[in-house]
C-alpha positions as CSV (number, residue, x, y, z in Angstrom):
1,X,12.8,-13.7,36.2
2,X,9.8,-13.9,34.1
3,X,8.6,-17.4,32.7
4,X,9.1,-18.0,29.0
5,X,8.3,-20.1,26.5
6,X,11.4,-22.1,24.9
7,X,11.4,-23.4,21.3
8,X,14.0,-25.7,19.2
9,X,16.8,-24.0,17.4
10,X,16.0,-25.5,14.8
11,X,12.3,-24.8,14.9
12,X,13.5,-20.9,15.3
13,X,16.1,-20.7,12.5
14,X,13.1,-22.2,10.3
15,X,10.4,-19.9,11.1
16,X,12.8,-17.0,10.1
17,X,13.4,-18.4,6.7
18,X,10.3,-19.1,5.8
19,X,9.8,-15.0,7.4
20,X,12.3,-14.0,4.8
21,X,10.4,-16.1,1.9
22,X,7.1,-14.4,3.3
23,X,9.3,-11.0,2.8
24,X,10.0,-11.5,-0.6
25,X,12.9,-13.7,-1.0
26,X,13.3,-17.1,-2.8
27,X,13.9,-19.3,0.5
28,X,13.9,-22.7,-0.9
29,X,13.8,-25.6,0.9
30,X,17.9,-26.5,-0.3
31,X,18.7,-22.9,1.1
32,X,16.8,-23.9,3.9
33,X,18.8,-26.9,4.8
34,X,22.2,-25.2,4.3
35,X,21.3,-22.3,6.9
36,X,20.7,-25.6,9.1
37,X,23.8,-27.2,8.4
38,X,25.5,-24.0,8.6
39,X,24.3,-22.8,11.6
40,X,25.4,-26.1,13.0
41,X,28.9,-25.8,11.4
42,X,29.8,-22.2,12.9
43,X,27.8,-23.4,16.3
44,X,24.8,-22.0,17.8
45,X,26.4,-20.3,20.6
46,X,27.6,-17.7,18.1
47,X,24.4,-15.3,17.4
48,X,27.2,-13.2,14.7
49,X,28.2,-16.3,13.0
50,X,25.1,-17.4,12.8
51,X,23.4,-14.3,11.2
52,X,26.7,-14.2,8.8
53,X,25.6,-18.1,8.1
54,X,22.1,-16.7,6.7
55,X,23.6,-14.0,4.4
56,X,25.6,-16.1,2.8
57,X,23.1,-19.1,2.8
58,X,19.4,-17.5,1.9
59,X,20.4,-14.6,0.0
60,X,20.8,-14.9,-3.8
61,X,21.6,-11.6,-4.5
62,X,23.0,-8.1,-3.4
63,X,19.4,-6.6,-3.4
64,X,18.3,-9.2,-0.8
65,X,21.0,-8.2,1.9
66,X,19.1,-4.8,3.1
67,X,15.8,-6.6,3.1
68,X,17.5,-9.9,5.2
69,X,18.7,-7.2,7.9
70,X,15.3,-5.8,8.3
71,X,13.7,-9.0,8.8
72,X,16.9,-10.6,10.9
73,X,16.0,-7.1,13.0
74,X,12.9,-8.0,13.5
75,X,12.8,-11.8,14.0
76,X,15.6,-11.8,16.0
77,X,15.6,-8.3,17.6
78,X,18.7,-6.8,16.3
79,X,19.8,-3.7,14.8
80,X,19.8,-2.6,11.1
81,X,22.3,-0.7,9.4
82,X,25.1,-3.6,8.3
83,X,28.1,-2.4,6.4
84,X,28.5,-4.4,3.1
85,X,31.9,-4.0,2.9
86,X,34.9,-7.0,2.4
87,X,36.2,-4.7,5.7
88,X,32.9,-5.0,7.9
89,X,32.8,-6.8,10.8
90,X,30.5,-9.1,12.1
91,X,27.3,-7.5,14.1
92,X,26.6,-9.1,17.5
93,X,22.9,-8.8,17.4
94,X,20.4,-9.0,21.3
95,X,19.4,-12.8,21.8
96,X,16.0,-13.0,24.1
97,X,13.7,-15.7,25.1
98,X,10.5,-16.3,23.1
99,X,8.2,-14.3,25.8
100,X,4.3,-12.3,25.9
101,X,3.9,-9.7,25.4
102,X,4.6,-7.3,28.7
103,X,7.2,-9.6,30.1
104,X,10.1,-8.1,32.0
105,X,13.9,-9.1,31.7
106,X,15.5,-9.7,35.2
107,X,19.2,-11.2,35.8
108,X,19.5,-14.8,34.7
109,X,22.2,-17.5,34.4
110,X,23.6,-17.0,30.6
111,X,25.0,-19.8,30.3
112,X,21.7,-22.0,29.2
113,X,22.0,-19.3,26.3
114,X,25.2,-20.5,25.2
115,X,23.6,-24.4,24.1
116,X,21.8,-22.9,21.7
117,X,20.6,-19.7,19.8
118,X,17.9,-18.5,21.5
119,X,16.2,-16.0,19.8
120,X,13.0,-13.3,20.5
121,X,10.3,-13.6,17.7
122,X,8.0,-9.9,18.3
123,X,4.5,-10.8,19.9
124,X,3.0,-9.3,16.9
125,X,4.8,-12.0,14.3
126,X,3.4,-14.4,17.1
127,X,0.2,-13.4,17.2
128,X,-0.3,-13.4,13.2
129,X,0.2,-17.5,13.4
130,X,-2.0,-18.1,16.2
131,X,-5.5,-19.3,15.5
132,X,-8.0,-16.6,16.0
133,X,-10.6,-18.7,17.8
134,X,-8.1,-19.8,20.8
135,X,-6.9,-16.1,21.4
136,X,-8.0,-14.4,24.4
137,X,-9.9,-11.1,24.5
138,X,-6.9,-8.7,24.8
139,X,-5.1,-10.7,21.6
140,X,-8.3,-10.3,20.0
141,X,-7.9,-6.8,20.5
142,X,-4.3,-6.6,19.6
143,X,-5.1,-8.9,16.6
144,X,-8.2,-6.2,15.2
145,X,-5.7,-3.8,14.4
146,X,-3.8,-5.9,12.3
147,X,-6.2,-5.8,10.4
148,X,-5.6,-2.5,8.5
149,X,-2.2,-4.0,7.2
150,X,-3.9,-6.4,4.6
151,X,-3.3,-4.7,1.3
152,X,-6.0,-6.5,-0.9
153,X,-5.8,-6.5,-4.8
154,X,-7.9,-7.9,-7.3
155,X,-6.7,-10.0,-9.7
156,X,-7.3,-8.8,-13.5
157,X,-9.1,-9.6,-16.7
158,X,-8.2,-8.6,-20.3
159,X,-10.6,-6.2,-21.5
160,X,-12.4,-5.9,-24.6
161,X,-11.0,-2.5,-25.6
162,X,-7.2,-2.2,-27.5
163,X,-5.3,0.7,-27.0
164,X,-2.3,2.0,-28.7
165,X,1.8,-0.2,-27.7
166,X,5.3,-0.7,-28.2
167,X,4.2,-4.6,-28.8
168,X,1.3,-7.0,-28.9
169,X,-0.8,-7.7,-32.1
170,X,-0.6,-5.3,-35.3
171,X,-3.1,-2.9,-35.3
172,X,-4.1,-3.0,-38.8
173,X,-6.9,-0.1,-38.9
174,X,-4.5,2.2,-37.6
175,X,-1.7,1.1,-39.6
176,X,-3.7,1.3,-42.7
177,X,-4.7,4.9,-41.8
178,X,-1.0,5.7,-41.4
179,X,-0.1,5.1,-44.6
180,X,-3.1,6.8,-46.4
181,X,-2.2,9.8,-44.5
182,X,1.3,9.3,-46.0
183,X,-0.4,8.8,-49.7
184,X,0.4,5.3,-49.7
185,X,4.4,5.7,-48.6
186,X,4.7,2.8,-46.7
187,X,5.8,3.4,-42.4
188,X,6.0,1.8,-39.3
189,X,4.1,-0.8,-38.3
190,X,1.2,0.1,-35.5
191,X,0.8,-2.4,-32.8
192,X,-2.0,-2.8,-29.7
193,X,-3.1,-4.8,-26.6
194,X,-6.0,-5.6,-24.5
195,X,-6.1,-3.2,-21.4
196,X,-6.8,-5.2,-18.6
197,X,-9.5,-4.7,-15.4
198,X,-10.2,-5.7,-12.3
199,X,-12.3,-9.3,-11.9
200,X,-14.8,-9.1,-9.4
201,X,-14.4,-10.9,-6.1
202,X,-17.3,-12.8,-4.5
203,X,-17.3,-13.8,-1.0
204,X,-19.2,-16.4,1.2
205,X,-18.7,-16.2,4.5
206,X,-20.2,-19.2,6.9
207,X,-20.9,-17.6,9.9
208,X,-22.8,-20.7,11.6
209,X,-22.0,-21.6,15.5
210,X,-19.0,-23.9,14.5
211,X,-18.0,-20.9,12.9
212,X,-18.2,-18.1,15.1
213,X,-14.7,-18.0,16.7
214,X,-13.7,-17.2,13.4
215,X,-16.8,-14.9,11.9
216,X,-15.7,-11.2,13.5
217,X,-12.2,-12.0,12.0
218,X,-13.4,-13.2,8.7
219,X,-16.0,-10.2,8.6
220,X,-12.8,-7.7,9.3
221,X,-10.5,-9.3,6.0
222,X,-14.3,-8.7,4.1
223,X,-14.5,-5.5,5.7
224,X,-10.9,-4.5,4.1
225,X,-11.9,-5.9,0.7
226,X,-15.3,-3.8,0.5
227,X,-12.8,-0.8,2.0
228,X,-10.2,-1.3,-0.5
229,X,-12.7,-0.2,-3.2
230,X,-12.1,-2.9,-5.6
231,X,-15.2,-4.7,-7.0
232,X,-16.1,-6.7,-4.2
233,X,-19.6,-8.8,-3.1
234,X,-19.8,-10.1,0.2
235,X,-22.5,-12.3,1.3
236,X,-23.0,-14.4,4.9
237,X,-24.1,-18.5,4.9
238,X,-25.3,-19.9,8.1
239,X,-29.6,-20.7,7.4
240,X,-29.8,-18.4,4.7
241,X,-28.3,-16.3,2.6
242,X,-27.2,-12.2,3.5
243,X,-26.5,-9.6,1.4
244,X,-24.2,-7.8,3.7
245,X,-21.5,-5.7,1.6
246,X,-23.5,-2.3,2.7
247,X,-23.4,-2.6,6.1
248,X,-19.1,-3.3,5.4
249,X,-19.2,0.1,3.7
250,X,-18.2,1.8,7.2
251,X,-15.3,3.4,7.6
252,X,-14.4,2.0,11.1
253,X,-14.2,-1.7,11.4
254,X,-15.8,-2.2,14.6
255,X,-19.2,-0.1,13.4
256,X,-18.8,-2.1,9.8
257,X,-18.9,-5.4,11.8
258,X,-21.7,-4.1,14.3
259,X,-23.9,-3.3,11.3
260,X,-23.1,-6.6,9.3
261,X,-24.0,-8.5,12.9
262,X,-27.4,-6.6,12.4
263,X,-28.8,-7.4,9.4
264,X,-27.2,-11.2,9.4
265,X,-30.7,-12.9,11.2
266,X,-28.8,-16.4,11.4
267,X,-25.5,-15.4,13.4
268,X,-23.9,-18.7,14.9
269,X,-27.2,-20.9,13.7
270,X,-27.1,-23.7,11.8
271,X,-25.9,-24.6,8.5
272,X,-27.3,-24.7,5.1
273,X,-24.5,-24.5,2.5
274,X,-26.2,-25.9,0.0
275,X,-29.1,-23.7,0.4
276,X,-27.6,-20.4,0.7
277,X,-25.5,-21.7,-2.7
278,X,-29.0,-21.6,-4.4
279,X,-29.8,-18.9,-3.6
280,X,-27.0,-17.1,-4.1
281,X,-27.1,-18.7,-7.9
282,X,-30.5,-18.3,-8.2
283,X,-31.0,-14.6,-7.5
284,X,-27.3,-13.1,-8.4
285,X,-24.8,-15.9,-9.9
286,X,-26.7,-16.5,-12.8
287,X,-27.4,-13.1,-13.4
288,X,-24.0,-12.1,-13.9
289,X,-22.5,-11.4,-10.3
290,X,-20.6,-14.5,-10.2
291,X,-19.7,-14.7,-13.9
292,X,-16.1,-14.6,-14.6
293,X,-15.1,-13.8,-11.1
294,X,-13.2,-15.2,-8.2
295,X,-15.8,-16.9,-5.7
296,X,-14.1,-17.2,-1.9
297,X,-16.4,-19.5,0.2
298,X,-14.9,-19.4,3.5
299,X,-16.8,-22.4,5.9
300,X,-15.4,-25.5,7.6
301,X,-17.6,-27.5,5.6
302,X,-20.2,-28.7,7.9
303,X,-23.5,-29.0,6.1
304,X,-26.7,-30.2,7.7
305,X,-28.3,-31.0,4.6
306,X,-27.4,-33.3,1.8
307,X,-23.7,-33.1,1.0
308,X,-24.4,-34.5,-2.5
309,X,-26.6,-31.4,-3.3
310,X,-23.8,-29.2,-2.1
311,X,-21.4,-31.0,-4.5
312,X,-24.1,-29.8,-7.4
313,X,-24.5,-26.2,-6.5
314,X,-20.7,-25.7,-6.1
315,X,-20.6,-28.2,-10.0
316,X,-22.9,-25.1,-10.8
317,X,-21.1,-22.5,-9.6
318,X,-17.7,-23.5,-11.2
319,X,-19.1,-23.3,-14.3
320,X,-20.2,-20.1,-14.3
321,X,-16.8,-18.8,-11.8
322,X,-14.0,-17.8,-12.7
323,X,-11.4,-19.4,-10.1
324,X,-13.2,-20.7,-6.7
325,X,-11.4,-20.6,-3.6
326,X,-12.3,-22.6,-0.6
327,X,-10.9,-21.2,2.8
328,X,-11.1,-23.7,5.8
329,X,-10.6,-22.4,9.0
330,X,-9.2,-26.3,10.0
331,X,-7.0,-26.8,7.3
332,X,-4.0,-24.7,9.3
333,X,-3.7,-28.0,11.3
334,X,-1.0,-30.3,10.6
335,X,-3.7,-33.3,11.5
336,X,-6.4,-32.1,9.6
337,X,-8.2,-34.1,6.6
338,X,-10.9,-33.8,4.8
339,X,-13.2,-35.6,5.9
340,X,-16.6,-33.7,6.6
341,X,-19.2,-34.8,3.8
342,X,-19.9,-31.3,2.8
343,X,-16.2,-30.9,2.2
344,X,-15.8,-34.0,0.3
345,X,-18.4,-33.2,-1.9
346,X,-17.3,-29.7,-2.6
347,X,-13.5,-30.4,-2.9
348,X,-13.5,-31.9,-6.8
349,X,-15.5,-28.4,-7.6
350,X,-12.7,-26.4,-5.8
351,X,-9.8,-24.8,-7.4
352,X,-7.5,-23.6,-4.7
353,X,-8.2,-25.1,-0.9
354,X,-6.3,-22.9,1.5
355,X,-6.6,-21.9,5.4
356,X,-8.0,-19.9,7.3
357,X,-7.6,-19.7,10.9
358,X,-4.9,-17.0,11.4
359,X,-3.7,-13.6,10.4
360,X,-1.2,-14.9,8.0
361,X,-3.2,-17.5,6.5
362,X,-5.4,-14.2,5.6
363,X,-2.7,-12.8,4.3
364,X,-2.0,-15.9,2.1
365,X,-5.7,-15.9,0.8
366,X,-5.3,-12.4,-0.3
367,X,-2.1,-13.6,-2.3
368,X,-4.4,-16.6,-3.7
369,X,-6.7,-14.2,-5.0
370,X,-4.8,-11.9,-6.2
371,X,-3.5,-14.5,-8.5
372,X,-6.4,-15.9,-9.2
């Protein structure tokens, strides 16, 4: 029988809550504790009762059933297609071992499954919270083609044009012209709103030697932005400063991140933040790029320079930003603080300080943007 890899009930029944908040549903940390207690109450040993426990605990409405199936399917490695009825009876769904990918199933002793609710989470909802720079070269592999499911959207700006709606402000010019085409009979009232556009999105990617485990995976999530067609800028940070959202116009990821590697001179050199911040202000911020957009700098932090002159060029470029977000590759570790100088410095200039070590922590920056 093939090895595997064990986890706490409770440390299971968790990670699937928090997969149906990631799914959409409003998991709150009370709805949380009452699938616990729960679970407990109709006992572990009962995969059925336990998945009934969830309905009725982490659903708030009739529309979140079907989606709670698909994820309890996939989380847990059941089957979808639950009657709703008062009539239907509980589902008895498969219960596996946490396992790799490729690992076989021989005959076992069941009755260690009866202690507790084992269940199987798919490799691929695995591999999204691992950290990219401990994965081995075929998870790498496995992990590139993940890739294409990031969906990245801009977040928007009003406008400075009106047009025409039900509701808004009154649109007096047109108003006005309504009625002197009506010889002065008074009529409805004409109303308007700003129409809204896409903000641009800047972003600074470190790509120094304590950053390469994570620069090919950063470069992909840029690579889907400049893809996506949105108004995107994407520039590298290691010595100096790269211009590199040409070579990320490739179709195919692999030859996009080829051609970026190419024309960055400094891959896995040392670090300038500060630097490449000037220049980057000097020669495009300033001149409108970074005006009223969303500036990602994604860097652990370390600067060899003078962390107080970073903390002035990032002083510099929140003035001019719109929203600036700082990805750290470290902060996805419970343990980790702040303490680097060049993150200290840069933190009180900072207005959302996420992570950014793993697929779903990409998937989370997206989200921050996106709301930005």
């Amino acid at each position: 029988m093939t090895s595997a890899t064990h986890r706490p009930p409770e440390e299971i029944l968790l990670g699937f809550a928090r997969a149906l908040r990631a799914a959409g549903l409003d998991v709150t940390a009370d709805r949380e504790r009452a699938f616990l207690v729960a679970a407990s109450t109709v006992g572990l040993e009962d995969a059925a009762a336990v998945r009934w426990a969830g309905r009725a605990t982490l659903c708030a409405s009739p529309e979140d059933l079907a989606r709670f199936d698909l994820v309890y399917a996939a989380w847990f490695g059941g089957e979808v297609g639950v009657r709703h009825g008062k009539d239907a009876p509980p589902q008895v769904v498969a219960r596996a071992a946490f396992d790799d990918a490729g690992a076989g199933h021989g005959d076992g002793d069941d009755d260690d499954d009866d202690d507790a609710l084992v269940a199987q989470a798919s490799t691929t909802e695995v591999l999204r919270h691992r950290d990219v720079a401990n994965l081995s070269p075929s998870e790498k592999a496995r992990l590139a083609r993940m890739f294409g499911r990031l969906r990245p959207r801009a977040p928007r700006r009003p406008a400075r044009r009106h047009t025409a709606s039900r509701r808004g402000e009154v649109d007096a010019r047109r108003t006005l012209r309504a009625t002197l085409q009506r010889l002065g009979e008074p009529g409805p009232v004409q109303w308007r709103r700003r129409t809204e556009r896409p903000r641009r999105i800047v972003l600074l990617i470190d790509v120094s030697g304590s950053m390469s485990g994570y620069a090919d995976s950063l470069l992909r999530v840029a690579h889907r932005y400049v893809r996506s067609g949105l108004p995107v800028e994407v520039f590298t940070l290691g010595t100096r400063l790269t211009h590199v959202t040409r070579a990320l116009t490739a179709r195919d990821a692999d030859r996009a991140i080829v051609a970026a590697g190419e024309a960055i001179p400094d891959w896995s050199g040392g670090t300038r933040l500060a630097e490449g911040l000037a220049v980057f202000l000097r020669r495009w911020g300033r001149r409108g790029m970074a005006r009223g957009a969303v500036v990602v700098v994604i860097s652990d932090g370390w600067e060899r320079g003078d962390p107080a002159t970073l903390g002035e060029q990032m002083a510099q470029l929140r003035a001019i930003a719109h929203h600036v977000v700082w990805a750290n590759p470290h902060r996805g570790s419970a343990a980790y603080e702040p303490v680097q100088a060049g993150i200290l410095a840069a933190l009180p200039h900072v207005d959302s300080f996420v992570a950014g070590h793993s697929m779903a922590a990409f998937e989370e920056l997206t989200e921050v943007i996106a709301r930005a």
